[in-house]
C-alpha positions as CSV (number, residue, x, y, z in Angstrom):
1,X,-161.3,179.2,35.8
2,X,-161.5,175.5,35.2
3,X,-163.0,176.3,31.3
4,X,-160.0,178.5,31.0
5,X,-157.7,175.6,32.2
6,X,-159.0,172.8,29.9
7,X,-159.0,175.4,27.2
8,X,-155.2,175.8,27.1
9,X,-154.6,172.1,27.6
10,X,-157.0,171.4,24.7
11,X,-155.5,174.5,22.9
12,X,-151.2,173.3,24.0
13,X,-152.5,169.8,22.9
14,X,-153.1,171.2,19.5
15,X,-150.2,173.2,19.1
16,X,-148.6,170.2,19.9
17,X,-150.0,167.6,17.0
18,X,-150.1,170.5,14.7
19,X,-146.0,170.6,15.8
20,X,-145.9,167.0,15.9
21,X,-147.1,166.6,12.4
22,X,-145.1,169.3,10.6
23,X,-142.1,167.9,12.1
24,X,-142.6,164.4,10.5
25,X,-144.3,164.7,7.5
26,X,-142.8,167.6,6.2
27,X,-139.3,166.8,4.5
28,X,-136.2,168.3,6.3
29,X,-134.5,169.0,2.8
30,X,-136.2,170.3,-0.5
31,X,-133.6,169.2,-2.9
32,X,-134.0,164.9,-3.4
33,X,-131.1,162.5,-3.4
34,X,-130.6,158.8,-2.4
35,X,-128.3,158.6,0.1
36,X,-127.3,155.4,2.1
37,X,-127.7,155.6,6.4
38,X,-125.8,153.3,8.2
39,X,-127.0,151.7,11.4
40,X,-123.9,150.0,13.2
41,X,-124.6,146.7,14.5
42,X,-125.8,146.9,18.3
43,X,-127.3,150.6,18.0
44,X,-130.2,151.8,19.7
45,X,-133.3,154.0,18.6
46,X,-131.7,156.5,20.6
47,X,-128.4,156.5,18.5
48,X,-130.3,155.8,15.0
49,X,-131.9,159.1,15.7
50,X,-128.2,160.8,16.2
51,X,-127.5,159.5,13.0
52,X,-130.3,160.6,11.4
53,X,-130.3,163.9,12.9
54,X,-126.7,164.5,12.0
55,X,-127.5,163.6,8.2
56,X,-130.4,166.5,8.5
57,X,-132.9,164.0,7.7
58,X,-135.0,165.0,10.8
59,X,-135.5,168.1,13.1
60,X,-136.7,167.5,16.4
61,X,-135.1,164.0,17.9
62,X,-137.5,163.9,20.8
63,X,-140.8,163.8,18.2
64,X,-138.7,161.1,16.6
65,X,-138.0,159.1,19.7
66,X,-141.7,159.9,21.2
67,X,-143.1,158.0,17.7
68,X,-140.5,155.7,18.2
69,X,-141.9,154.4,22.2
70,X,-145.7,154.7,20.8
71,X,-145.2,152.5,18.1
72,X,-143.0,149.9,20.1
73,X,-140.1,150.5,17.3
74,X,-137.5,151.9,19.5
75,X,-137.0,148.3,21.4
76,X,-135.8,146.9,17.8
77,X,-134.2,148.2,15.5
78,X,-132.3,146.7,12.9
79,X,-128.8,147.2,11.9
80,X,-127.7,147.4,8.2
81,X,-127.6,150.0,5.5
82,X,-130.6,151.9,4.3
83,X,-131.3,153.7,1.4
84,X,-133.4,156.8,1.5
85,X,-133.9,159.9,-0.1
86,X,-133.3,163.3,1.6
87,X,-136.6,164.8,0.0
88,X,-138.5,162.1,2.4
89,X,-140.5,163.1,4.8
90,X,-139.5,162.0,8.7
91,X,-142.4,159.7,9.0
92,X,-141.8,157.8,5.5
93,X,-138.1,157.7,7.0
94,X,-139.3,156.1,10.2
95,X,-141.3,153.5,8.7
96,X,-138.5,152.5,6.7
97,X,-136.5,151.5,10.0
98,X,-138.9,150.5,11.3
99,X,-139.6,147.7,8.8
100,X,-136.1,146.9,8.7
101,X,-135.5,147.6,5.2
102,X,-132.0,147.5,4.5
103,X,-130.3,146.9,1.5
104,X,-130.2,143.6,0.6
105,X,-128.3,141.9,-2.3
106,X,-130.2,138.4,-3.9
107,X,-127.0,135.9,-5.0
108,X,-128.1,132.9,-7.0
109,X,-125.8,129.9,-6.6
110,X,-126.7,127.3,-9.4
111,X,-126.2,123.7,-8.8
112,X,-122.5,123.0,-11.1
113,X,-121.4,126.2,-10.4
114,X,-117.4,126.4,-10.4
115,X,-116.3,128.5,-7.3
116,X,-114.7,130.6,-10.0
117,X,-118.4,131.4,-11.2
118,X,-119.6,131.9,-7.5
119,X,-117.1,134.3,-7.3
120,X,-118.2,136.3,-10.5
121,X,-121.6,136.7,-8.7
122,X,-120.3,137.7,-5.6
123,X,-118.4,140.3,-8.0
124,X,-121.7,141.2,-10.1
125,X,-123.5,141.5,-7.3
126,X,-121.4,144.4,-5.7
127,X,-120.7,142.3,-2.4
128,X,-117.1,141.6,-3.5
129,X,-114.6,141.3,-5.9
130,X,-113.6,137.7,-7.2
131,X,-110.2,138.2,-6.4
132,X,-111.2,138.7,-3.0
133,X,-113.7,135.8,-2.9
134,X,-110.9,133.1,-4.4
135,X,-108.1,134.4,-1.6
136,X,-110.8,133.4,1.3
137,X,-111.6,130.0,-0.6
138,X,-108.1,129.5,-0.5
139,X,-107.6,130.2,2.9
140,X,-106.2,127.6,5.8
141,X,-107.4,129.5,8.9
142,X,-111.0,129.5,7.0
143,X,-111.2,125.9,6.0
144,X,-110.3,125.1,9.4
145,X,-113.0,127.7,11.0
146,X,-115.5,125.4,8.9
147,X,-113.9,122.1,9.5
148,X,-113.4,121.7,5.7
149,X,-110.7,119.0,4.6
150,X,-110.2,120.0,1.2
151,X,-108.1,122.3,-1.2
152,X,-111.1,125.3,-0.9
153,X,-114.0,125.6,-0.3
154,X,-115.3,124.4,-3.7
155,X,-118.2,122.2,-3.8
156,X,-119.2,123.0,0.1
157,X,-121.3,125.8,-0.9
158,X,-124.8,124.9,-1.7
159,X,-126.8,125.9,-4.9
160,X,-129.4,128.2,-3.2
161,X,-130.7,131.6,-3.7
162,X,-129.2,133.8,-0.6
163,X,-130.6,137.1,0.4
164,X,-127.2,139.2,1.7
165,X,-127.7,142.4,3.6
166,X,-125.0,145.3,2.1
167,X,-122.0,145.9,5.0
168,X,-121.9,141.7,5.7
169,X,-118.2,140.7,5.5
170,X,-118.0,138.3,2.7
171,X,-116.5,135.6,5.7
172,X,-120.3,136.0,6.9
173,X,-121.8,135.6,3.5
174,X,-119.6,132.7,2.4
175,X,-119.8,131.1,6.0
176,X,-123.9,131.4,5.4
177,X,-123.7,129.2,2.4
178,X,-121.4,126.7,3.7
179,X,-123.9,126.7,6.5
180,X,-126.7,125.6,4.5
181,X,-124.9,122.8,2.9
182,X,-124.3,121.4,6.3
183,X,-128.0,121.7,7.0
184,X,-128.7,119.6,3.6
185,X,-125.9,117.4,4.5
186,X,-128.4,115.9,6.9
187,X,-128.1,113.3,10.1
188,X,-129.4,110.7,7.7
189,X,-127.3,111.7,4.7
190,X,-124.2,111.3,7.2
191,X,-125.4,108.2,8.8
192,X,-125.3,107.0,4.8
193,X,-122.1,108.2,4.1
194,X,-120.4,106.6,7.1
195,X,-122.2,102.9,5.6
196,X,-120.5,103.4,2.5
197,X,-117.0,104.0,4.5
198,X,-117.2,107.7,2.3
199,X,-116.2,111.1,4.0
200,X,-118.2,114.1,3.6
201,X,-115.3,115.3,1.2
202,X,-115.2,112.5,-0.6
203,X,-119.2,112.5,-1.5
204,X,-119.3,116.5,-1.8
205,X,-116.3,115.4,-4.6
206,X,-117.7,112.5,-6.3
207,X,-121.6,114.4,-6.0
208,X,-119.5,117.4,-8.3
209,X,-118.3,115.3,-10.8
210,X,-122.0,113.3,-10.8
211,X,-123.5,116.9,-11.0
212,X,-121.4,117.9,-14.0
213,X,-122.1,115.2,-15.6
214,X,-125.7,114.3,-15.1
215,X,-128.7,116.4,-17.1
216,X,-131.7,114.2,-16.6
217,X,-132.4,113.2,-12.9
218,X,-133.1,109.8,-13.7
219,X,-130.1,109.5,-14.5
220,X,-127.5,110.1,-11.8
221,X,-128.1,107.5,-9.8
222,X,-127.0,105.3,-12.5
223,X,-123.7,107.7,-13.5
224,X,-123.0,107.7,-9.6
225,X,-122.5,104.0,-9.8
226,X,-120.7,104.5,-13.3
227,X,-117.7,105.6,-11.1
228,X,-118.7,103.9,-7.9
229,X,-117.3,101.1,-10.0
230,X,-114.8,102.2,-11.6
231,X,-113.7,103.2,-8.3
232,X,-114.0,99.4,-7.2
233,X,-112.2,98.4,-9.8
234,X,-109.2,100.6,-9.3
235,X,-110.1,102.2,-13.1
236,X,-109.3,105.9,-13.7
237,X,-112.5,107.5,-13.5
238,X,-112.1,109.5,-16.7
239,X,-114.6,112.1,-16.0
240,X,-114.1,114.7,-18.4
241,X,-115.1,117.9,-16.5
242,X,-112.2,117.1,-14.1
243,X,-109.8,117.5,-17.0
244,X,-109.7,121.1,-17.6
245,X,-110.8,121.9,-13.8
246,X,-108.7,124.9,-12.7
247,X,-107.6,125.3,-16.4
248,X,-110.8,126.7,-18.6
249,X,-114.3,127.5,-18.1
250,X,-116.5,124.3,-17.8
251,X,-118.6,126.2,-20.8
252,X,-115.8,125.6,-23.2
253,X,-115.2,122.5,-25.4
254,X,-113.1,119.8,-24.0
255,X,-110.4,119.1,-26.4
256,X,-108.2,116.0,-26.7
257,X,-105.1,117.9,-25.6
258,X,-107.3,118.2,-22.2
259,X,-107.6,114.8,-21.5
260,X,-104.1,114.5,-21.6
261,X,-103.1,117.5,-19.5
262,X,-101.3,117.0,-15.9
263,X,-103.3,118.4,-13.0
264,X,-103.8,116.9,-9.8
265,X,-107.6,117.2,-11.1
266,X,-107.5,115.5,-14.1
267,X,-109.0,112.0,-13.6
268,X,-107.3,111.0,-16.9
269,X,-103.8,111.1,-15.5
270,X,-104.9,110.6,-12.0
271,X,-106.2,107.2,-10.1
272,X,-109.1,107.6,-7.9
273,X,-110.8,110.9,-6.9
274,X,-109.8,114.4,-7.4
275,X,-108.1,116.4,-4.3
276,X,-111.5,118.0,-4.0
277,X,-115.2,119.0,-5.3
278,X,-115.0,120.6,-9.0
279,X,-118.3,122.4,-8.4
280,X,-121.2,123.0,-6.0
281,X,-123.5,119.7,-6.0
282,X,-127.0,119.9,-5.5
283,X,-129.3,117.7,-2.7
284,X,-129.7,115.2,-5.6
285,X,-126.8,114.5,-6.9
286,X,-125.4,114.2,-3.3
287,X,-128.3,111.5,-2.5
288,X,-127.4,109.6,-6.2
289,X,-123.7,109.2,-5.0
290,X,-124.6,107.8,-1.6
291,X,-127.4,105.7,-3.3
292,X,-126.0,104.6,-6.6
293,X,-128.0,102.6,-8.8
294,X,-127.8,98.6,-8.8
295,X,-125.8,98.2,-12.1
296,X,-122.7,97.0,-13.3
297,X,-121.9,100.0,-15.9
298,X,-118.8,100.9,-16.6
299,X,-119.2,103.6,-19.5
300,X,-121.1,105.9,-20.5
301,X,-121.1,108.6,-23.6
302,X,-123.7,111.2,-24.1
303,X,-126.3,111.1,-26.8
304,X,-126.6,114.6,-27.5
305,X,-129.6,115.0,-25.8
306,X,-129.0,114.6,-22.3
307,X,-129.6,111.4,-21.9
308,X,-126.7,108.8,-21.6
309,X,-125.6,105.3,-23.7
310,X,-124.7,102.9,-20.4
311,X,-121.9,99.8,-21.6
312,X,-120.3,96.7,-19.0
313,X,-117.5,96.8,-21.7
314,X,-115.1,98.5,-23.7
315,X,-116.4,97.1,-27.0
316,X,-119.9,98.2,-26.3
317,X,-118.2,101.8,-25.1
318,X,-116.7,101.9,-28.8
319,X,-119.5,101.2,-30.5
320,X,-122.2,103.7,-28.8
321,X,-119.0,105.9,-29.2
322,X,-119.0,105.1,-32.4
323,X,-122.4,105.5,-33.0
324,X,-122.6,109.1,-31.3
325,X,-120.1,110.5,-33.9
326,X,-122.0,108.8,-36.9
327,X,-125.2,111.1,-35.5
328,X,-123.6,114.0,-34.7
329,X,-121.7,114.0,-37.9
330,X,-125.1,113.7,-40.0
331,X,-126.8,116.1,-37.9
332,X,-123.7,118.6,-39.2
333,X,-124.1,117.5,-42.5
334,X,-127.7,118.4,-42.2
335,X,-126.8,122.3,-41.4
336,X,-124.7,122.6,-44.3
């Protein structure tokens, strides 16, 4: 009696694995496509199960949920959108929730990059389109949400690479970057900025400009206090980026005509800083603008190489002016 027992246990237990494992390793459906499963914020195992159960992606729910308690995955499970294909078996499906795989979107922000370019990635990335992105950056009850006292939220979004999940509103995803720029905006960074009498607007504005103009590292220290002083001196600042701000692509040539062109950006036409950042700074360029160097420059024009010509005066300006035309006018001579 007792043999006769254990043999039906031992023989129910088979039937049951053999069950078990036809249920999740064979596929529910034959014919492969991607498809994309949504798991709502605040779901359980329980209802990730319905969901994929209603999709035909599984056939018993209980097997599901039973592999679900054994493995511990059923007491986290992560919300998002996953891709999948319905030729996959139930098991390759469950370890796909289980590792939380959802689709994810990687967004490069590069230090100088206009919010008109940020939104263009936002765009290419799929996440949303620029239109949408420049109506949020635009947005009162946003800036306020994030305590931001400028025009938009240009400049307060930090050059980083950002992993965004697929179904984040792009609030959240925006909101994410201006978070980390308040993380690099450190205690000590703020605890400068308040010695030097300069809001966080006014260094996320003036570290733009620096960012723009700067190349080598060295050097932005050194352009920082460029317009440090001019600032002191009540000069225009005459930073050419600001001139066509708002107006052309910071990739294009910068024209005469631009200079001379009335914006409230246009540092030209306009005493002291710009209403707001003209790009996203990066960490260093922020630093240089709270720690400009100990110099009395007043000028500076580009040697075509990165690098920078410093003058104290006009007439030395003009002459390393001067000077850069000569070179660049025999380097074109050289190509002909």
């Amino acid at each position: 009696m007792k043999k006769s027992i254990l043999f039906i246990l031992l023989s129910s237990g088979i039937l049951f694995l053999v069950y078990a494992a036809f249920e999740m390793f064979v596929p529910v459906q034959t014919v492969g496509k991607n498809i994309e499963i949504k798991i709502p914020k605040g779901a359980t195992f329980r209802q990730a199960a319905d969901i994929l159960l209603r999709e035909k992606l599984i056939r018993d729910k209980k097997i599901f949920m039973l592999l679900g308690r054994l493995t511990g995955a059923d007491r986290r499970i992560r919300a998002g959108y996953y891709s999948v294909w319905t030729s996959m078996s139930p098991f390759d499906i469950f370890r796909i929730i289980r590792k939380g795989k959802i689709i994810e979107f990687d967004v490069r922000i590069l230090e100088g990059d206009s919010l008109r370019e940020i939104a263009e990635t936002f765009s290419a990335a799929g996440i949303a389109s620029s239109e949408a992105v420049m109506t949020v950056a635009v947005d009162k009850n946003f800036l306020a949400l994030y305590g931001i006292a400028s025009p938009s939220i240009e400049g307060y979004i930090f050059p980083d690479t950002y992993v965004i999940a697929k179904g984040v509103t792009l609030e959240e995803a925006l909101g994410l970057m201006i978070d980390r720029m308040r993380e690099k905006f450190s205690d000590e960074i703020r605890a400068r900025a308040a010695m030097t009498g300069m809001s966080e607007a006014e260094v996320l504005t003036l570290a733009s400009i620096v960012e723009k103009e700067a190349v080598v590292d060295a050097e932005r220290p050194v352009i920082a206090a460029v317009y440090h002083n001019r600032l002191k001196k009540n000069m225009l600042l005459q930073a050419d980026p600001t001139s066509i701000y708002g107006v052309k692509s910071s990739k294009e040539k910068i024209m005469k005509s631009d200079l001379q062109r009335q914006t409230p950006y246009n540092t030209y036409v306009n005493n002291g800083l710009p209403p707001g950042p003209i790009a996203s700074p990066g960490l260093k360029s922020i630093v240089a603008t709270l720690n400009p160097a100990k110099v009395s420059y007043l000028y500076f024009v580009s040697n075509n190489d990165g690098t920078h010509v410093f003058s104290d005066t006009l007439t030395q300006h003009t002459e390393a002016v001067q000077a850069y035309r000569d070179k660049k006018r025999i380097q074109q001579e050289g190509y002909e």
